[in-house]
C-alpha positions in Angstrom: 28.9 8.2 -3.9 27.0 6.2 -6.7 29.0 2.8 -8.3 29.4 2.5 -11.6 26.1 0.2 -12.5 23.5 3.8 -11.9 22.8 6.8 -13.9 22.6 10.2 -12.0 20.3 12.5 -13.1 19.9 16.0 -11.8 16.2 16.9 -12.0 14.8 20.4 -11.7 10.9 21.0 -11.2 8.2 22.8 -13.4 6.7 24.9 -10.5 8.7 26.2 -7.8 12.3 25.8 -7.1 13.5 22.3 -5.8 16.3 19.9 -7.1 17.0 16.2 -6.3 19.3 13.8 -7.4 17.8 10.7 -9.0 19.5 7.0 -9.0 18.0 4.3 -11.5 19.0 1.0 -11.5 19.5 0.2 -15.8 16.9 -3.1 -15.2 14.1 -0.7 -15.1 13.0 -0.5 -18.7 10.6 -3.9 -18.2 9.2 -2.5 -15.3 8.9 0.5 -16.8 6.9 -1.3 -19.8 4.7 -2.9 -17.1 3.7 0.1 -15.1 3.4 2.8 -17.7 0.8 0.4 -19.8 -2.2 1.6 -17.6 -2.4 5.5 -17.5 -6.6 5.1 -16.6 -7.6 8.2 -14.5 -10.6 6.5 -13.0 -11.2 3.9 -10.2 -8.9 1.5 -9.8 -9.4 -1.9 -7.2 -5.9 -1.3 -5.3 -6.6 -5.4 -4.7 -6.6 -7.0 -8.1 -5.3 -4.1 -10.7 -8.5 -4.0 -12.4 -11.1 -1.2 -13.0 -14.9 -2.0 -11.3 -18.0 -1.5 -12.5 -19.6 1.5 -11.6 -22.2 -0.6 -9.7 -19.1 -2.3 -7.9 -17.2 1.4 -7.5 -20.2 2.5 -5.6 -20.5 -0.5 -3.4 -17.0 -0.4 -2.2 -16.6 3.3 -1.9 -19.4 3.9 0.5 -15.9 2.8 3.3 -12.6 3.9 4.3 -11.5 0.9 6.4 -7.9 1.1 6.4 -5.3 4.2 7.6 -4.8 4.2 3.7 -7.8 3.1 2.5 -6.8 -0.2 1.4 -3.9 -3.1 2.6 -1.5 -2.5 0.1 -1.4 1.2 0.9 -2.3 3.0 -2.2 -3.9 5.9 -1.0 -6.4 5.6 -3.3 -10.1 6.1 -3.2 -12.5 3.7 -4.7 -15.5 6.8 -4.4 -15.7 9.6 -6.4 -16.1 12.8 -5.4 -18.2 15.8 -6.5 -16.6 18.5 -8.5 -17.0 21.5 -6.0 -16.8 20.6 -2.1 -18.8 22.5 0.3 -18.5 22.4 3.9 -21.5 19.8 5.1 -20.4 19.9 8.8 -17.3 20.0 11.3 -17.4 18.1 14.6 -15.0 20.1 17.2 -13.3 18.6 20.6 -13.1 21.8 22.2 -9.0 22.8 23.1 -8.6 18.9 21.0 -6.4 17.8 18.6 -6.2 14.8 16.1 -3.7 14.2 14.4 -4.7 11.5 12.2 -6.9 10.1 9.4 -10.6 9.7 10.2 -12.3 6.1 9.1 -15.3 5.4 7.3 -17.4 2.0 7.7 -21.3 2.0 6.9 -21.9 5.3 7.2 -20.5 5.9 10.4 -17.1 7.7 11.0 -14.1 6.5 13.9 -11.2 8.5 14.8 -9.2 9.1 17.9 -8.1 12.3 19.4 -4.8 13.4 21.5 -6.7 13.3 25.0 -7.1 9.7 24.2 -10.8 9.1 23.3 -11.9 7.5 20.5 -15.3 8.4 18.6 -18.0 7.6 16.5 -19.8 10.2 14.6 -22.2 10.2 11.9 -21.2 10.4 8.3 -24.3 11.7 8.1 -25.1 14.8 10.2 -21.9 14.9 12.4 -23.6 14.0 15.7 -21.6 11.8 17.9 -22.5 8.4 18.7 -20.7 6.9 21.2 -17.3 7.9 23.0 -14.3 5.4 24.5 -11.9 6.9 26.6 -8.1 5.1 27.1 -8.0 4.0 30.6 -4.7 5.3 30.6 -5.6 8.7 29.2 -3.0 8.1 26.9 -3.8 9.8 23.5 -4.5 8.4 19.9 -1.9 9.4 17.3 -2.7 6.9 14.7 -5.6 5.4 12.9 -8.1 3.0 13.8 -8.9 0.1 11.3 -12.0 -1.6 11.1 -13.3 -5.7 10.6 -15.9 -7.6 10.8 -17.7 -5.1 13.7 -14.9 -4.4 15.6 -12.4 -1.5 15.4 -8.4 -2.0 16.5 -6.7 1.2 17.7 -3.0 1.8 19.9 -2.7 4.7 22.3 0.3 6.6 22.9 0.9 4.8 26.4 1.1 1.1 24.6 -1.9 -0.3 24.4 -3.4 -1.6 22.1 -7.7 -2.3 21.9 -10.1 -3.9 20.0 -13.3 -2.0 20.3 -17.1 -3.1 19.3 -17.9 -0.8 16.3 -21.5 -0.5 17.2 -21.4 0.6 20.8 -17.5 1.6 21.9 -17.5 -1.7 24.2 -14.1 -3.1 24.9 -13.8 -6.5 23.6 -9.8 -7.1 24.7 -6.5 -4.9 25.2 -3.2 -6.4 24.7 -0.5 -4.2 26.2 3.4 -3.8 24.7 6.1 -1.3 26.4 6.4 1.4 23.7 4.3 3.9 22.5 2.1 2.9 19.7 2.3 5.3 16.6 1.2 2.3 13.6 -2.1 1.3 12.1 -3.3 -1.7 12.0 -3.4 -4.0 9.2 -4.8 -7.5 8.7 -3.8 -11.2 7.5 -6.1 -13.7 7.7 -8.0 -13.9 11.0 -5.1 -12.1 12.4 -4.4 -8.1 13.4 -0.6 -6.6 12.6 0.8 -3.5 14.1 4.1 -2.4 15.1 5.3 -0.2 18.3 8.3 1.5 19.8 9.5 -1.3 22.1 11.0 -2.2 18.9 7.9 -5.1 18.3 6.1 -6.2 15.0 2.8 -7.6 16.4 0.3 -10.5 15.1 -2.6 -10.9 17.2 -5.5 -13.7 17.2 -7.9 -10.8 15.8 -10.9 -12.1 18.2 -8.9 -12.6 21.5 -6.2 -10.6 21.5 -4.0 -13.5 21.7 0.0 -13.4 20.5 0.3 -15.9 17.5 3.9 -14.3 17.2 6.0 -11.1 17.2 9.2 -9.8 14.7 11.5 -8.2 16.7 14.2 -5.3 15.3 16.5 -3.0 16.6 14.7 0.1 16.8 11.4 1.4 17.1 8.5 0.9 14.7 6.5 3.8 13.7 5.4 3.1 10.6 1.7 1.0 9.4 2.6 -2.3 8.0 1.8 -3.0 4.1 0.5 -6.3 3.4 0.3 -7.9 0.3 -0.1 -11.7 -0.4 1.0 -13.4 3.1 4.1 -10.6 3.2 4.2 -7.2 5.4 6.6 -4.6 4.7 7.8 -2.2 7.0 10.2 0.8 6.7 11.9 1.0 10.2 13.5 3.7 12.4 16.5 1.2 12.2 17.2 2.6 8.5 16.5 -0.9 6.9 13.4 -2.1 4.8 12.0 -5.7 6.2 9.6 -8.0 4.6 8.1 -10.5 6.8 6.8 -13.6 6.2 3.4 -13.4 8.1 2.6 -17.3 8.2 5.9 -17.7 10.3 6.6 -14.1 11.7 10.5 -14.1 10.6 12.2 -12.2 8.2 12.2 -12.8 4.3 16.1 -11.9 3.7 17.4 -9.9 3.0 16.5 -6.2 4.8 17.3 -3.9 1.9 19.4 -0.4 3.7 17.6 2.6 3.3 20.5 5.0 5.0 17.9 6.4 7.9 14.6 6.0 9.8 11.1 5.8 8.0 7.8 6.0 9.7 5.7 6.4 6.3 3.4 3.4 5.5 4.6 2.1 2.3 2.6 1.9 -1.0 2.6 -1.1 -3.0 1.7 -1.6 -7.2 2.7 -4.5 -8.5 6.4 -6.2 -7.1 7.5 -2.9 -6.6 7.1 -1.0 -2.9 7.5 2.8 -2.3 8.4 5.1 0.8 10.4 7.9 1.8 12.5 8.5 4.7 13.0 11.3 7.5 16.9 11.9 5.7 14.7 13.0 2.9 15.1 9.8 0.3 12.6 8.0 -1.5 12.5 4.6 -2.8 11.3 2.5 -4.9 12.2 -0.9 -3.9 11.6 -4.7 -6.1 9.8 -6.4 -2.6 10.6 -9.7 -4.4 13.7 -9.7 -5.4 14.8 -7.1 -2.4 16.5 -4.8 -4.8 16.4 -0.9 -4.9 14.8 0.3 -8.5 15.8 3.9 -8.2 15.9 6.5 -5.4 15.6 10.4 -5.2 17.4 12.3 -3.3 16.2 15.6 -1.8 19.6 18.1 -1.9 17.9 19.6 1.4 17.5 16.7 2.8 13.9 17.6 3.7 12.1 15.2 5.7 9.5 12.9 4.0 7.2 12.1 6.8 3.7 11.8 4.7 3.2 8.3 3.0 2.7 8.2 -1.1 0.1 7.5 -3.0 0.8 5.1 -6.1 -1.4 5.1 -9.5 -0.2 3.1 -12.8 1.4 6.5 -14.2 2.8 8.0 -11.1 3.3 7.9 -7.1 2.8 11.4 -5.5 4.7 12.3 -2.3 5.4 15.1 0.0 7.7 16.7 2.0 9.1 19.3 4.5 10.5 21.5 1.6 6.4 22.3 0.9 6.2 20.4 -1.9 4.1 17.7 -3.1 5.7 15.6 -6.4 4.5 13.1 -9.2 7.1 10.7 -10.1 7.1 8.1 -13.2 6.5 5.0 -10.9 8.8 2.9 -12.9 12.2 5.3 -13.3 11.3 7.7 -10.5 11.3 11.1 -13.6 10.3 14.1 -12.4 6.0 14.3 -13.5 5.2 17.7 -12.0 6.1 19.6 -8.5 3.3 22.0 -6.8 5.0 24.2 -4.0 2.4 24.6 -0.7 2.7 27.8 1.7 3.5 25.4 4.7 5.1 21.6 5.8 3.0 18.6 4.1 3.1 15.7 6.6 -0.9 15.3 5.0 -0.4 11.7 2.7 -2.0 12.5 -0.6 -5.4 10.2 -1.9 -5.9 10.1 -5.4 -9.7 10.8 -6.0 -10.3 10.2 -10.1 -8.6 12.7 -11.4 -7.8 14.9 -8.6 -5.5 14.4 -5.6 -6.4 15.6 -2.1 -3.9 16.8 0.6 -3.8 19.2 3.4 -1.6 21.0 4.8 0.1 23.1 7.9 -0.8 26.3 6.2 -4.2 25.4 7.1 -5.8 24.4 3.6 -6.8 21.4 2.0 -5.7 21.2 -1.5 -6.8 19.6 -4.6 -4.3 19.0 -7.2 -5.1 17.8 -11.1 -3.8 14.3 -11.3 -2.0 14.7 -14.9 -0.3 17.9 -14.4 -0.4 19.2 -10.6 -1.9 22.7 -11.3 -4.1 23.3 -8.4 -8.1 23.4 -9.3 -9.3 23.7 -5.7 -8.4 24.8 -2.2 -10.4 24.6 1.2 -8.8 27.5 4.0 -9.8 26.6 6.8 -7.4 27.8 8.9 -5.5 26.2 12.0 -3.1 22.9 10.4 -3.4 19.5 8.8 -1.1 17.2 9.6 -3.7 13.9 9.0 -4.6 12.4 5.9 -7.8 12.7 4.1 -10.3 10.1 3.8 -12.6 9.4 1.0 -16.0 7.6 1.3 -19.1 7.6 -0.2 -18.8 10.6 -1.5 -17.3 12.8 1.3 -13.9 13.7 2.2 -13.3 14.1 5.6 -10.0 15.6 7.2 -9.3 16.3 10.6 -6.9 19.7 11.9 -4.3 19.6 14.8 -7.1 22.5 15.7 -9.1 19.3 17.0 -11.9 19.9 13.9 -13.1 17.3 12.2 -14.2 18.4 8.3 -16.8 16.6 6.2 -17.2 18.1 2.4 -19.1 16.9 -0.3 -22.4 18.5 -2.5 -25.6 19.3 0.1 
């Protein structure tokens, strides 16, 4: 199954019961060097590797512009958080349902629901601002993303809008013919997204206009990656793509990842990480377009929720219930903690903690070093979104169609 050039490594877990089979590629031990260097629970700026001043910290955590947080996908949250959560308010669409992560930009808070309108609501007091509702009814399944006063969401139907952040205006809509399931990210004065009519998008961010589009085989689910003037996407066509975004081709070569992904990958250094829906994760040299290592989940349990990547491990989920830190650089087993439902909630690293929720209806915090859990929110009903984190507040949204804000009153 494995040629001659891997080790395989049978890993068991320290909590629970689960087993995986672990590839490393033997040119790991300089990467290894590289990654492991920086073990620094606290803030980290995803964009240039380096820690912030707390003056800086607290002027970039007050948003959450991005699906996860930031362009390269880290999952990781530039605000602290306080050390016991209480409830501040919950906004509820009455018979609603979201299914995604909520954004945060200037103290105001965006997310779209399943009956296809999008919303603003105050971080501060929960009270709804404005409302924008698809003309097609079609729902929201997937983030919104935020620039420069305007927000750019895709509806389940295929289109795809840029909204004014201030008062829910339409500015443009550009239409495709597949149901739009990705984020947004952005590359210069440009806005990237991919969609089921098997597309990779780059639109004039102002007009709506089609500077180009990368075209696969299969559908795209997943939000693009960007880093430098690359995107990365994990496709439902079982291949990982780079694309060069100043010419919309393919960098080659696609790298085989043996079946579909939807997960938004995370990115630390040359080194990119995903799972897929066969239940395999990756951890894949984006440069040289070489796999590092790969684990293997015996049960082939799905992996649905994207990872979260910090210099000393990347935490991932999946259907088996259980959320896992792996050594970034040879893909070792860190810690398992088992769940009492499915995880498709990504995990954000807050400090020293990491956030998740979950279909048994809580929302979990984990300690970053070991994975013992040191708090738990039950709020009943299922998370399937992602957490947010922004100036101070984590907020969550349930299939229930309840939006969540906790922080200290």
């Amino acid at each position: 199954m494995q040629n001659s050039e891997h080790v395989i490594t049978t890993v068991g877990t320290n909590v629970g019961t689960s087993y995986g089979v672990l590839s490393t590629a033997p040119a790991l031990v300089a990467v290894a060097i590289a990654l492991i260097a920086a073990t620094s629970p606290r803030p980290i700026d995803a964009a240039k590797g380096a820690e912030e001043s707390p003056q800086r910290r607290s002027e970039i955590g007050r948003d959450w512009p991005l699906l996860r947080g930031d362009s390269l996908g880290t999952g990781v949250a530039k605000s602290s958080l306080p050390e016991n959560l209480e409830l501040l308010w919950k906004f509820e669409v009455p018979k609603g349902s979201f299914t995604t992560t909520p954004i945060v930009v200037d103290g105001m808070v965006y997310i779209g629901d399943a009956d296809g309108v999008v919303r603003a609501i105050g971080l501060a007091d929960g009270k709804e601002r404005w409302k924008f509702k698809s003309e097609t009814d079609d729902g929201f399944k997937t983030a919104a993303v935020y620039r420069e006063g305007l927000l750019y969401i895709g509806d389940m139907g295929g289109t795809f809008y840029c909204l004014d952040a201030a008062t829910g205006k339409k500015h443009w809509k550009f239409k495709t013919d597949g149901e739009i399931d990705s984020s947004a990210n952005f590359f210069h004065n440009n806005v990237l997204f991919g969609s089921q009519d098997n597309n990779f998008y780059c639109l004039d961010a102002k007009t709506g206009s089609q500077v180009w589009k990368f075209t696969l085989t299969n559908q795209i689910q997943c939000s693009p990656t960007v880093v430098e003037d690359r995107a990365f996407i994990a496709g439902c066509d079982g291949s990982f793509h780079v694309v060069d975004l100043n010419k919309g081709t393919e960098v080659p070569p696609a790298v085989e990842i043996e079946s579909p992904s939807g997960e938004t990958p995370a990115v630390m250094g040359n080194v990119v990480y995903f799972g897929t829906e066969g239940g395999t994760f990756f951890a894949i040299d984006w440069k040289k377009g070489t796999i590092i290592w790969k684990w293997e989940n015996m049960a082939h349990a799905e992996l649905i929720a994207s990872p979260a990547v910090v210099p000393e491990a990347v935490i991932f989920a999946s259907h088996d219930r259980r959320v896992r830190a792996r050594n970034p650089a040879t893909g070792n087993e860190i810690w398992t903690f088992p769940t009492h439902g499915r995880v498709d909630s990504s995990p954000v690293v807050v400090g020293n903690r990491i956030f998740f929720g979950s279909t048994d209806g809580r929302l979990y915090a984990l300690d970053r070093a070991n994975g013992k859990k040191v708090w738990e929110y039950e709020a009943g009903g299922s998370f399937i979104a992602a957490p947010s984190v922004a100036a101070g507040r984590l907020l969550i949204a349930s299939e229930n169609g309840i939006l969540y804000c906790l922080g200290t009153k």
